[in-house]
C-alpha positions in Angstrom: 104.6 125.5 98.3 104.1 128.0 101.2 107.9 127.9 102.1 109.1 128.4 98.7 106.8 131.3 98.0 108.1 132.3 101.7 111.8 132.5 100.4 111.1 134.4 97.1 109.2 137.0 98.6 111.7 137.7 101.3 114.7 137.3 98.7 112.7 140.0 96.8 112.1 142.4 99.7 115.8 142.3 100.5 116.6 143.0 96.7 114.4 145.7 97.1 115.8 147.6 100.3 119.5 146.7 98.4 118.5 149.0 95.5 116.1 151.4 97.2 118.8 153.8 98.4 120.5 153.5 94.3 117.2 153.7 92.9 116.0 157.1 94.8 119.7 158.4 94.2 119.2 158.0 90.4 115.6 158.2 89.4 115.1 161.0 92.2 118.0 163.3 92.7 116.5 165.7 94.9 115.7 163.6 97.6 119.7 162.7 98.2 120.2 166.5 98.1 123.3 166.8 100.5 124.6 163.0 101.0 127.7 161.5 99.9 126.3 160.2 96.3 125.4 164.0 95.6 129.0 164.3 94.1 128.6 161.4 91.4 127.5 162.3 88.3 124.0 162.0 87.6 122.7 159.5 84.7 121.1 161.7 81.7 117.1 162.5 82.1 116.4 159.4 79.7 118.0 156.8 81.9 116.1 158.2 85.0 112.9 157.0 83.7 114.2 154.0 83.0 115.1 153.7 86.6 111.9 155.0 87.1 110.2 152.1 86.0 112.5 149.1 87.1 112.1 150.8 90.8 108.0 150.5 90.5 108.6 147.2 88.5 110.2 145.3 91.2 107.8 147.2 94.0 105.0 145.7 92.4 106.4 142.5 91.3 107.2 142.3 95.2 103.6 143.3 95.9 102.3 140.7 93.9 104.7 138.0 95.2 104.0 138.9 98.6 100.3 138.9 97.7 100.9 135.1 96.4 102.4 134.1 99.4 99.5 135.2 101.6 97.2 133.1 99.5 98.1 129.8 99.3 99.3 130.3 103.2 95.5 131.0 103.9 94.4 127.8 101.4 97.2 125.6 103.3 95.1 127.0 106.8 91.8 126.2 104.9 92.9 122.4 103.6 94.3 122.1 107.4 91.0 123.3 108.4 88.9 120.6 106.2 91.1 118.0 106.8 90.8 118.3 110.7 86.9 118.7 110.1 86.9 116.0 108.6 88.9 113.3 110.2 86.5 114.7 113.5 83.5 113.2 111.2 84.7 110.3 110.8 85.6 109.4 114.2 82.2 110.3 115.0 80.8 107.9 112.6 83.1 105.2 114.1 81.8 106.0 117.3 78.0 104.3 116.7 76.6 107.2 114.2 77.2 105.8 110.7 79.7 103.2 110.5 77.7 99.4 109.9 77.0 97.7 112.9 77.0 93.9 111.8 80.7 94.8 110.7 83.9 94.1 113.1 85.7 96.1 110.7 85.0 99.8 110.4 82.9 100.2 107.0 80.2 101.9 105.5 78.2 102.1 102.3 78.8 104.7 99.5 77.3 106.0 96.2 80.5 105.2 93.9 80.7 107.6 91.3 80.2 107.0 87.5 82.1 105.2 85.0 85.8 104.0 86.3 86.3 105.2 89.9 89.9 104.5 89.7 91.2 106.3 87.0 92.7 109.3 88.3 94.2 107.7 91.6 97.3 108.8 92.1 98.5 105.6 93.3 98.3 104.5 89.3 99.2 107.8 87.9 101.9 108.8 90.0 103.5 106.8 92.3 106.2 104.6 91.7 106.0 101.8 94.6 105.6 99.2 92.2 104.5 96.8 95.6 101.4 98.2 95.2 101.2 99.3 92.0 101.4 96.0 89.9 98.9 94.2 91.9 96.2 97.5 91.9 97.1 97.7 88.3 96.2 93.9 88.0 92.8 94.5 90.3 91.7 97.5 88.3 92.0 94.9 84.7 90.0 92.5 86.5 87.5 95.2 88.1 87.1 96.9 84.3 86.0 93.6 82.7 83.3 93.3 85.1 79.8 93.8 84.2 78.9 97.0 86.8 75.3 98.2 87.6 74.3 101.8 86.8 73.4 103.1 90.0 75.8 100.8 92.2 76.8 101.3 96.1 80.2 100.2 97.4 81.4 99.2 100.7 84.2 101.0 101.5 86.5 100.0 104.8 89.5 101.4 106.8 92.0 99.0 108.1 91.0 97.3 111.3 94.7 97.0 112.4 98.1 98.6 111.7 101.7 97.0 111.6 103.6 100.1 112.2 107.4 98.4 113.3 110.3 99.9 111.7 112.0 98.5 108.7 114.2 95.2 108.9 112.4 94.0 112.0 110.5 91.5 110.8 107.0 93.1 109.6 106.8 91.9 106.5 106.6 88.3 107.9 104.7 88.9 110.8 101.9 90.5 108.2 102.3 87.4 105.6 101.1 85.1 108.5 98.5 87.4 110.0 96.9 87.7 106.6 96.9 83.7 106.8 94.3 83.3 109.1 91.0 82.5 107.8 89.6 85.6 109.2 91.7 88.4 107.9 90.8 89.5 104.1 93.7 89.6 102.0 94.7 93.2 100.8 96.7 94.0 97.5 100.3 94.8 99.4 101.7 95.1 102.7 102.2 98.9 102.7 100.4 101.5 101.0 103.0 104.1 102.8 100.1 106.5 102.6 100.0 108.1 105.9 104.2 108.4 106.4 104.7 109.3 102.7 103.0 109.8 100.1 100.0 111.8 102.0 102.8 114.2 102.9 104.1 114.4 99.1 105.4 118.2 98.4 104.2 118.2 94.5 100.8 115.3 94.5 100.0 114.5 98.2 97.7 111.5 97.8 94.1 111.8 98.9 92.3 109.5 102.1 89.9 108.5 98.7 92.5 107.0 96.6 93.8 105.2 100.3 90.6 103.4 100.3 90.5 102.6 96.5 93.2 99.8 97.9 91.5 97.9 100.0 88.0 97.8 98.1 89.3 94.1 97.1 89.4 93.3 100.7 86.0 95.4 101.5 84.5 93.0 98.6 85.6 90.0 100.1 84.0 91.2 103.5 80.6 91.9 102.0 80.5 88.6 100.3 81.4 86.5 103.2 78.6 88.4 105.3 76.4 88.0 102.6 76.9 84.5 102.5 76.7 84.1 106.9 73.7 86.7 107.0 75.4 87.1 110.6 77.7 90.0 111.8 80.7 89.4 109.6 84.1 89.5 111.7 86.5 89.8 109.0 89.5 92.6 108.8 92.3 93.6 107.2 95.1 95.8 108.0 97.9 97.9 106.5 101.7 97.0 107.3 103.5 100.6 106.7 106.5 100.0 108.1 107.3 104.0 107.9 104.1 104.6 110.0 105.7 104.3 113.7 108.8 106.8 113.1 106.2 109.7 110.5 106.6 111.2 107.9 110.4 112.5 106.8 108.7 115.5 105.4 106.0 116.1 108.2 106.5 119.9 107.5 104.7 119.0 104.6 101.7 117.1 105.8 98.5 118.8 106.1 97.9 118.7 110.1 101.6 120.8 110.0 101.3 123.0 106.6 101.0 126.7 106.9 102.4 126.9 110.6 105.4 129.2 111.7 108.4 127.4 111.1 109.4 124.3 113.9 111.9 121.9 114.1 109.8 119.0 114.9 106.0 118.4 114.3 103.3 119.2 116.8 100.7 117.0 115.2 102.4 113.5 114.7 100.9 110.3 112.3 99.3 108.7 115.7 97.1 111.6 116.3 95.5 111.9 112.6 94.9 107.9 113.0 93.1 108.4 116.1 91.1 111.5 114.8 89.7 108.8 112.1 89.9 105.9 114.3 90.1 106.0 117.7 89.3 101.9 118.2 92.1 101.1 115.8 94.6 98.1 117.1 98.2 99.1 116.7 101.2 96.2 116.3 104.7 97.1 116.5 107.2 95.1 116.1 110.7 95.8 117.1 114.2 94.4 117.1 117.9 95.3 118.6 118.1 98.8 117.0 122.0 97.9 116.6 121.1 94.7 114.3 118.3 96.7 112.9 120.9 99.0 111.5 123.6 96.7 110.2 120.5 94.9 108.2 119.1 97.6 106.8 122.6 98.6 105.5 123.1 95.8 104.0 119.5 96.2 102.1 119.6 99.3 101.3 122.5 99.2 99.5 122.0 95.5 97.7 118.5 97.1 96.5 119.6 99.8 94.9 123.2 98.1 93.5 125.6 99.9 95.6 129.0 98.2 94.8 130.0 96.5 98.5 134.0 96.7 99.1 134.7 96.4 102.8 131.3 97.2 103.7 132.3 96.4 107.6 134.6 99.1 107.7 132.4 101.3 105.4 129.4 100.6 108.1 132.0 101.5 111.1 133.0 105.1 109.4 129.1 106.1 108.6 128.1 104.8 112.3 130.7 106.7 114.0 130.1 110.1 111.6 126.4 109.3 112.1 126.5 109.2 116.5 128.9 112.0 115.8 126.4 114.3 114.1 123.4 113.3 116.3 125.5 114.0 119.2 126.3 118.2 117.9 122.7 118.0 117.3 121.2 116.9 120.7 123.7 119.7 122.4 122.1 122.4 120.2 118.2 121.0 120.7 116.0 118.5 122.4 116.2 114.8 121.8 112.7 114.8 120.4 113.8 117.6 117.8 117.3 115.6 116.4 115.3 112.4 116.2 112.3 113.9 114.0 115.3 115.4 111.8 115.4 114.0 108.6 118.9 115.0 107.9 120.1 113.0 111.0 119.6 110.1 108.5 122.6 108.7 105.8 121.0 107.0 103.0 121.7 103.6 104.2 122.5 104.1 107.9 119.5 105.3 109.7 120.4 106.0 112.9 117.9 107.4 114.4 115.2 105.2 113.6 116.5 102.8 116.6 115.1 105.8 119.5 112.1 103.8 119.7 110.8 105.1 122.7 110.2 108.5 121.3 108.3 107.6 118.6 106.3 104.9 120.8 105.7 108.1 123.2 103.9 110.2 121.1 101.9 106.8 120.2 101.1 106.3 123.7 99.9 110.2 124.5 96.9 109.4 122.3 96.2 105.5 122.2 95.3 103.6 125.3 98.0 101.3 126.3 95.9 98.1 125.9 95.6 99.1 122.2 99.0 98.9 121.4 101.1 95.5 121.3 104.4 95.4 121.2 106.7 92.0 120.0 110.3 92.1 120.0 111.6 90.6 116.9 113.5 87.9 118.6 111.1 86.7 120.7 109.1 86.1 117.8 111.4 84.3 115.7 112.1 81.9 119.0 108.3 81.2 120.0 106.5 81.7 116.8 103.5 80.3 117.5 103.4 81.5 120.8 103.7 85.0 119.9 101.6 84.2 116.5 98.9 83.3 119.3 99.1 86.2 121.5 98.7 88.7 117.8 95.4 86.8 117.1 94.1 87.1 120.4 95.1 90.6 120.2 93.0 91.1 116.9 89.7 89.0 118.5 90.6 86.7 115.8 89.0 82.8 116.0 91.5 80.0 117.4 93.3 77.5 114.6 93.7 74.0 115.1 96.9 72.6 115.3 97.1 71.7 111.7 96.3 75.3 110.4 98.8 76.8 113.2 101.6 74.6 111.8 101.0 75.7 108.5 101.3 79.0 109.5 104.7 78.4 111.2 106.2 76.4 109.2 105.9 78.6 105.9 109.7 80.2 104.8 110.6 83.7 106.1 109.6 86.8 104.3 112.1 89.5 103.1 115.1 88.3 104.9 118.6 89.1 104.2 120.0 88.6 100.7 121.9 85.8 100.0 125.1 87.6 98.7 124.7 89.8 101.6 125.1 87.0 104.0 128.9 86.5 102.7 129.7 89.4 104.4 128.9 87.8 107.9 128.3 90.2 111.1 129.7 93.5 111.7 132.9 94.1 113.3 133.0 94.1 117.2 134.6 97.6 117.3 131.1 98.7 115.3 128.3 96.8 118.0 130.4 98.2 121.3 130.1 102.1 120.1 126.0 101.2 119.0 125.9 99.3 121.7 127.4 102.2 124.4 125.2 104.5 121.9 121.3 102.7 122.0 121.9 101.6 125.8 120.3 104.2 127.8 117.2 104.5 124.8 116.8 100.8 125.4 116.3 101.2 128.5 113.9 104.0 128.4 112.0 101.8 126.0 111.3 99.2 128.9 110.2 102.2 131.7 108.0 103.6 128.8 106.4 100.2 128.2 106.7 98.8 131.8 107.8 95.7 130.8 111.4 94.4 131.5 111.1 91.6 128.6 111.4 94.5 126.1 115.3 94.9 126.2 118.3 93.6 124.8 122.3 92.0 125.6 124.4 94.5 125.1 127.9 94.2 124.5 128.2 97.4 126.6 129.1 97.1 130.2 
């Protein structure tokens, strides 16, 4: 709101210097005594006090405006303010003050409020991700036509673990057989998009209350399985935002950047607020070719939303080469951090740079220790499944499976691949992968100096 308010009262201040020279000329004659206008016929008495009045109308609408604008730039500070206050208390807590001890996963115990705590989430009200939606709307039936104590406590729990790869890289999978272990407590949808998205929201950011309403299925299935051991329970769960790695789109928006001078990319990034609230938190990404991670999430984006496909090779070609075109004009004009945060880098379904992993992983790194992030390339995965699946649960501190259990695991079909009319299409066209190719190969490689690790890289067609 601050920016808007920002515009209107500087579009009113210029209207106002515009007609200040008119309006003194008109409504007070003898102050122009001597200039240029003094030749031009002077309006009658009556229409002077007309004047009159618009000049102290649009001085005070200004004022008031302007008065506005200071306001709600001071409650953006204040909200900043809490919200940084706050996410310092809880990483306090997490640290040994109030978080439960015989719990791997980070929970606590809270008074829940009377009658239907869920009714005015936003994630039922408001939001349209209907991933998430349709199962908490199914929970919440269930939940209502339980009988519920008067005075009743609640365990409440953050995610012990987040799957933050970019889209079309295989996360979807990866999380469907992580939440088959025995050990991991299954949650009502991959990704809340809560701390990319809708905690940013312009018009009804969501609250870090209505985030936790999600996983108090999971937090129930916790309690009850330590209630049943009596032991320290070593259960988790974790959230598999796909959006978390690159940030918000509208991180102008979000509350750790509101109310600031205007910048062209954020100074407080997604990573940091996570480690404010939980600095022990395990972080997955998994990655995949950025040029293959662009072709298929063309080819999504347009069969989910029922874009006609005619020639969508050559259609990919022209919006790749118009897209390293545009990135290009920006990174002469600004830093390489700045054109990648830039939102309007992106096409609707060729987003390019979402592929500069190594930025996004860097801000990651400046606040998470390096043994807390794990990294899988996507192809790896595919080829040693139950290696890598091994190396993830180890990773988590999760038990060892038998063979049995692990090749159930495995052998389960693959989430959220390509479409099947989309695979008529084939691969791109040669021309396309050599200019991607030419265009990710330097970021690739950045991406294995960041990481120190020479496995992390890709052919390239390039050379």
């Amino acid at each position: 709101m601050v920016p808007e308010m920002e515009r209107l009262a500087r579009q009113s201040w210029t209207c106002v210097k515009s007609l200040a020279f008119k309006c003194k000329f008109y409504a007070y004659p003898k102050f122009c005594q001597g200039c240029f206008m003094d030749r031009v016929r002077r309006p009658s008495r009556r229409v002077r006090k007309g004047l009159k009045r618009l000049c102290i109308g649009i001085f005070l609408s200004t004022l008031l405006m302007c008065c506005v604008y200071i306001m709600n730039k001071r409650f953006y500070e204040n909200m900043r303010a809490e919200f940084v206050y706050n996410s310092k208390g809880l990483a306090q807590h997490y640290q040994g003050a109030h978080f439960l001890p015989n719990f791997k996963s980070p929970c606590w115990y809270e008074e829940a409020p009377s009658g239907d705590p869920y009714k005015n989430n936003l994630y039922l009200n408001v939001t349209d991700w209907h991933y998430i939606v349709d199962p908490f709307k199914k929970w919440h039936d269930d939940w209502l036509r339980r009988p519920q104590p008067r005075n009743r406590w609640r365990l409440r729990c953050l995610p012990y673990f987040y799957l933050i790869g970019q889209s079309k890289c295989g996360t979807s999978d990866l999380f469907k057989r992580i939440q088959n272990h025995p050990d991991v407590a299954q949650t009502l949808g991959k990704a809340p998009r809560y701390w990319a998205r809708y905690r940013c929201d312009k018009r009804r950011p969501i609250s870090l209350n209505d985030y936790l309403d999600l996983f108090d299925g999971a937090a129930e299935t916790i309690e009850s399985a330590q209630l049943a051991s009596g032991a320290t329970n070593y259960m988790i769960f974790g959230d598999g935002s796909t959006g978390t790695l690159s940030g918000s789109t509208n991180w102008e928006h979000c509350p750790e950047n509101r109310g600031r001078d205007t910048q062209d990319e954020p100074r407080t990034t997604v990573s940091e607020v996570i480690y404010k609230l939980q600095p022990f938190a395990k972080i997955i990404v998994i990655l995949r070719n950025p040029t293959d991670r662009l072709y298929s999430g063309y080819l999504f984006y347009r069969s989910l939303y029922r874009i006609p496909q005619q020639n969508p090779k050559d259609q990919f070609h022209n919006k790749v080469v118009t897209s390293i075109e545009s990135f290009r004009k920006c990174i002469k004009l600004h830093t390489l951090r700045t054109c990648v945060y830039d939102k309007h880098q992106d096409m609707f379904d060729v987003r390019i740079r979402h592929g500069f992993y190594h930025v996004f992983l860097a801000d990651w790194l400046k606040v998470f220790p390096r043994d807390q992030i794990l990294v899988v390339k996507m192809e790896d995965y595919h080829d040693r499944m139950k290696e890598n699946l091994r190396r993830v649960f180890r990773f988590l501190g999760l038990s060892s499976l038998n063979a049995t259990a692990e090749d159930t695991i495995v052998s389960q079909g693959i989430s959220n691949k390509r479409y099947k009319k989309d695979r008529t299409f084939g691969e791109m066209l040669n021309e396309t992968r050599w200019v991607l190719d030419e265009f990710y190969h330097s970021h690739n490689v950045a991406l294995s100096k960041l990481l120190k690790d020479s496995t992390i890289s890709w052919k390239s067609t390039w050379h």
